[in-house]
N, C-alpha and C positions, 0 to 999 in steps of 0.2 A: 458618147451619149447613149449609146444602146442599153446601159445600164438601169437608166432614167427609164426607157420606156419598157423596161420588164414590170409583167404587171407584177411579180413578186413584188418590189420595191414600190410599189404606189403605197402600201398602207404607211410603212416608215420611209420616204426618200433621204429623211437629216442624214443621216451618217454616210451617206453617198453625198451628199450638199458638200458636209463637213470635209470629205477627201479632195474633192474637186478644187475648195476653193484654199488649200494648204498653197500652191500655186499661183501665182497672181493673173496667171493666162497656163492652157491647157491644149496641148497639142494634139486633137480629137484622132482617131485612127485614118478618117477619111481626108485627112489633112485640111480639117475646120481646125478654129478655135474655140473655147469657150473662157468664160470668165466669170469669177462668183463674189469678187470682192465687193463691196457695199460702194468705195469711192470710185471704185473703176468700173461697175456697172453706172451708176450716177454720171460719172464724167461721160460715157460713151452713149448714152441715152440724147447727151447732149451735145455730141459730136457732129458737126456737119460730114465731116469724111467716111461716117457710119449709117450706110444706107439701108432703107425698109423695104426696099423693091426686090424681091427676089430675082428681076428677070433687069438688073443695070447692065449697060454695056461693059462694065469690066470682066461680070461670070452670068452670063446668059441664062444659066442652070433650064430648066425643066418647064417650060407652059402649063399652068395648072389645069386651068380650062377653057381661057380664052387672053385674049393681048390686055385689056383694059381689067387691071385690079380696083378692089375699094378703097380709098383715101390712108386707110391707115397703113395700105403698101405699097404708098408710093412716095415721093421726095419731094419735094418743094420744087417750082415754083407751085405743080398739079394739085400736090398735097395741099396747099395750104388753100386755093382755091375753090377746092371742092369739099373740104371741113369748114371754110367761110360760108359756103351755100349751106350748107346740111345745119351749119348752127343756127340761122336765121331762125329755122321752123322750132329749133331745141330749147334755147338757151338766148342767154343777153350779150350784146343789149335791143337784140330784136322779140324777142319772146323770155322777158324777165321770171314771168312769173309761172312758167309752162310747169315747170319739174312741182312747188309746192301746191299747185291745182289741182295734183293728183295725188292729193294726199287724201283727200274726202273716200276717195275711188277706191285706192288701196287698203285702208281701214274698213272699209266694205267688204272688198275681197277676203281680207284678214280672218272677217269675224262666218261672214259665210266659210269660207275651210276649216276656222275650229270648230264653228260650230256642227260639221259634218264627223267629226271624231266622234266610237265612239264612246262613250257617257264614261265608260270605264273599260280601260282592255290596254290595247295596242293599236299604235298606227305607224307607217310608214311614212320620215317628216318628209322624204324627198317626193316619193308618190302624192301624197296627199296632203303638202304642204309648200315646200320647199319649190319643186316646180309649178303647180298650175298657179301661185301667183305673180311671179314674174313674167309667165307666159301671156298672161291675162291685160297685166299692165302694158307692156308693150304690145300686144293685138291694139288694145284701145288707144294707144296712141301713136301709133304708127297707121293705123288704120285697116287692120289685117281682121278680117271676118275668124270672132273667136271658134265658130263651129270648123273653122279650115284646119283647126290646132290636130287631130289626129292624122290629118296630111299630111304636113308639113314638119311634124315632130321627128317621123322616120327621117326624114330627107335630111334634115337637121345633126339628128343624131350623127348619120353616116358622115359628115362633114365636119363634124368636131373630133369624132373620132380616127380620121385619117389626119390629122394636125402634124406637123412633122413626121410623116408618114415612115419617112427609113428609116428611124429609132423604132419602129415598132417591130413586134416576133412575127407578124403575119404583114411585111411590109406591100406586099403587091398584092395581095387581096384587099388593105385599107386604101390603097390609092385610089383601086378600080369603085370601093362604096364609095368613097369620098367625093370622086368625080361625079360619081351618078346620082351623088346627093346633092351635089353643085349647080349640078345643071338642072337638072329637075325644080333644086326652089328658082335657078336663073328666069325659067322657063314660068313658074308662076307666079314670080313679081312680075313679071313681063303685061300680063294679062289683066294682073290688080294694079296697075299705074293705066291700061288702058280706060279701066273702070272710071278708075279716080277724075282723070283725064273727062271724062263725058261726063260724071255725076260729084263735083266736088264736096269737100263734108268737112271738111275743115281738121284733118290729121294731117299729122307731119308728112306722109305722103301725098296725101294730093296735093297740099301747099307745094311741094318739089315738083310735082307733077303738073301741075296749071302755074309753076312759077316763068314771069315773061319779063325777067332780067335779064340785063346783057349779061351777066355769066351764070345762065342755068344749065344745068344739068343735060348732058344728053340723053337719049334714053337710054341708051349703053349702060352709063355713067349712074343712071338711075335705078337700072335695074342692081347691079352689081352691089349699089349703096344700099338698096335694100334688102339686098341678102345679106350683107353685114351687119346693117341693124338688127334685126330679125333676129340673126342669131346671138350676137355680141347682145344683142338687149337682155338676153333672159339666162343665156349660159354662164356668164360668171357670176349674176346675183346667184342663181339656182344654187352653185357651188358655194356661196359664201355664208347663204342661210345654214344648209347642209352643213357645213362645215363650223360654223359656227354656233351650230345647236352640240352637235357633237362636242367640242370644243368646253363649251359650256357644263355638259354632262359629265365631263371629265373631270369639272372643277366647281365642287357643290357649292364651295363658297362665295366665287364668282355669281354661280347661277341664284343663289338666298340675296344676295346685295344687289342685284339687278331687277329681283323681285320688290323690294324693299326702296332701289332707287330708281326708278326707270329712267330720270335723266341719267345715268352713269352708261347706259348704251351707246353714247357718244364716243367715248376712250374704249368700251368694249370693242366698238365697230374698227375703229382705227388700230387698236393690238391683232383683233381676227386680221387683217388685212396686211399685217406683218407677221405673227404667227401662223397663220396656215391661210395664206395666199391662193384663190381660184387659180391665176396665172403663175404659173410654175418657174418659165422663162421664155424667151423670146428668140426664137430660132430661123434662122435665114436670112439674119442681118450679113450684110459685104462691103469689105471695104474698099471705097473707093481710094486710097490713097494708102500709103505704107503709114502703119499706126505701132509706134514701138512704147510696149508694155514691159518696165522693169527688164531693158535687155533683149527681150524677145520681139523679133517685127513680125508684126499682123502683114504680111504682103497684101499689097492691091492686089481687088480679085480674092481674096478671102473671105472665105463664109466664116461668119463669128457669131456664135452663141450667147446671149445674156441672160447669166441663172439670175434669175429675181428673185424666187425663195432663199437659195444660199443668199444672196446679198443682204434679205432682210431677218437672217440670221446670224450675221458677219460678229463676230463678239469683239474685233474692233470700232465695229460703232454701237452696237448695241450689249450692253450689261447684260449679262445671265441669261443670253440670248433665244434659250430652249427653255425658258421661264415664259407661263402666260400672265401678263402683268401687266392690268390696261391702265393702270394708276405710271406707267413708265413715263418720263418726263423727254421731251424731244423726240416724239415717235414719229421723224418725215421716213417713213416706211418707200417703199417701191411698190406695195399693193396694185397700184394702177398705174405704175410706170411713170416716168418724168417728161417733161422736154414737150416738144411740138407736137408726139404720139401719144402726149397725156388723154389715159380713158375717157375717150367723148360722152360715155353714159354714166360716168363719177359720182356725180351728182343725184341721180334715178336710183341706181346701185344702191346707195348709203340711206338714203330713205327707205328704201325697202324694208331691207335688211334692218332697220333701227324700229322697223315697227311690227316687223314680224318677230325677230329675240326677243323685242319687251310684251309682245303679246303671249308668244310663249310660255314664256319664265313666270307670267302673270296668271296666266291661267290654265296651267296642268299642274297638277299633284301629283309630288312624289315622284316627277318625270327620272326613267333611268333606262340607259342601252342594255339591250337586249343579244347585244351583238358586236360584243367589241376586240378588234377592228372590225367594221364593218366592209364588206365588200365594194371596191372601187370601180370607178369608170374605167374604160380606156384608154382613154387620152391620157399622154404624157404632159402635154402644155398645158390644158386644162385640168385640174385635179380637184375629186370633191366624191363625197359618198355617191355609190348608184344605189343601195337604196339604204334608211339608216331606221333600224325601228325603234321604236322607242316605247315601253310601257308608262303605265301610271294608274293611280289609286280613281281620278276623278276630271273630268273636266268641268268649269265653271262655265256657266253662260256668259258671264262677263268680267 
């Protein structure tokens, strides 16, 4: 996997995808596994014997920053407990209509950011697009004071970019940001659940925060969720706008038909999320149990890798696979992963993203990269322009 996390290979990873998944299972140097096959990622997403907890009793591995992980790293019964709590404040059938309530908001947002491009030149989508409306949407519903955003953006950073830390070239310098990026936001959701706590206001945090269920949250439990949200809320849309403007730019005819059809962002959105995937893959899965792939056993105690991008390039389940084709028919892509870990912010993500492309494509002229490839983040798991500029003739007011 150290290949994955050269930043050389972040602008093209396929043909490294492509190598990996010739194999049905891959014997990593550190004696992990990984796998890139489309049914054997799928099947393993939904394996009980294939655990999310990096720290299960079968391989201890390494304490990140503290004993109690967020939901999405831990196994059931915990797991499923503590994503039941957390959905109550998100999603149905406790809060049905949460996610399309902030559509008014984000179309707000939308038109405030183009409207700050300008009139004619160049802009930067990821600077002055691509991130501060995600960042924006999840402040207001999470509950997070948007003036904290130049705070907490560093601290942010440094923890996305330590993500599978030993595939990186500068691996113990990213642990040391990572951790200090960890603890730092640990340290100031700590303080905003105390707020919350004394002054409720009705965000998914203080709902968590003043919830007096018999199974609420501790504050542990609270804080750690809220560094997951926080971040998970804004980093894969960031990546997927980002990525999907590029995406776009690449492909004028795509981008003329989305202009022409704006319902067709629907199938645009679900191709970006197979063709060029925010989540790369899934690293630090272990198996609890001997898991025998085509021959080869996964030993208990095994750290196993899930490529997502290879999988949702797999040309046995998908057609002309390195074709952008949002008209493709049976697109259940991996985008946001499958199974009981399925993306808890799915649903936020996709709306975004659907109204910021069709705002896009609607209202720039003549938009074209200035910079292609454009230079990449560096996170290996997370993947998506850091910054992408893009010229144009004009922008519309509306």
């Amino acid at each position: 996997m150290r290949q994955v996390g050269e930043q050389a290979n972040r602008p093209n990873p396929w043909p490294l995808y492509a190598r990996l998944r010739q194999d049905r299972v891959v014997r990593l140097d550190e004696g992990s596994y990984a796998t890139g096959r489309y049914d054997d990622v799928l099947a393993l997403l939904h394996d009980p014997r294939v655990s999310s907890d990096p720290h299960t009793p079968t391989d201890p591995g390494d304490r990140i920053i503290m004993d109690i992980m967020p939901f999405i790293d831990r196994d059931p019964p915990a797991h499923d407990r503590l994503r039941r709590v957390a959905t109550r404040f998100f999603g149905p059938p406790d809060s049905p209509g949460l996610v399309t309530s902030q559509e008014p908001e984000i179309r707000r947002q939308i038109d405030t950011l183009i409207g700050a491009f300008p009139e004619s030149g160049e802009v930067d989508v990821v600077d002055g697009f691509a991130y501060p409306l995600p960042v924006a949407v999840i402040c207001r519903l999470l509950g997070v004071p948007a003036a904290d955003e130049p705070q907490f953006r560093g601290w942010a950073t440094q923890a996305v970019g330590g993500l599978d830390a030993a595939n990186l070239e500068d691996s113990e310098a990213a642990v040391k940001r990572r951790d200090e990026g960890l603890l730092a936001l640990f340290s100031y959701l700590g303080e905003l659940v105390k707020k919350h706590r004394g002054s409720p206001d009705g965000s998914m945090l203080s709902g968590l925060a003043n919830d007096d269920s018999a199974d609420a949250m501790t504050d542990m439990d609270l804080q750690v969720t809220g560094v997951m949200l926080l971040i998970a809320g804004h980093e894969t849309t960031v990546n997927l706008i980002a990525n999907g403007t590029l995406t776009l730019l690449r492909n004028p005819d795509a981008l003329a038909r989305l202009r022409r059809e704006p319902g067709w962002v629907v199938p645009v959105t679900e191709e970006l999320l197979r063709f060029e995937p925010p989540l790369q893959y899934l690293p630090n899965r272990a198996a609890l149990a001997d898991i025998i792939i085509d021959g080869t056993t996964i030993a208990k105690g095994s750290k196993l890798t899930l490529l997502i991008a290879a999988a949702n390039r797999d040309p046995g389940r998908f057609a002309d696979p390195d074709r952008f084709d949002p008209d493709r028919a049976d697109n259940q892509h991996l985008g946001f992963g499958s199974g009981l870990h399925y993306c808890f912010g799915a649903p936020l993500a996709r709306v975004e993203v659907q109204l910021a492309l069709t705002a896009l494509a609607s209202r720039l002229d003549n938009p074209r990269l200035t910079d292609d490839p454009p230079p990449y983040r560096p996170s290996p798991v997370l993947r998506g322009p850091l910054h992408l500029p893009v010229a144009y003739d004009a922008r519309r007011t509306r």
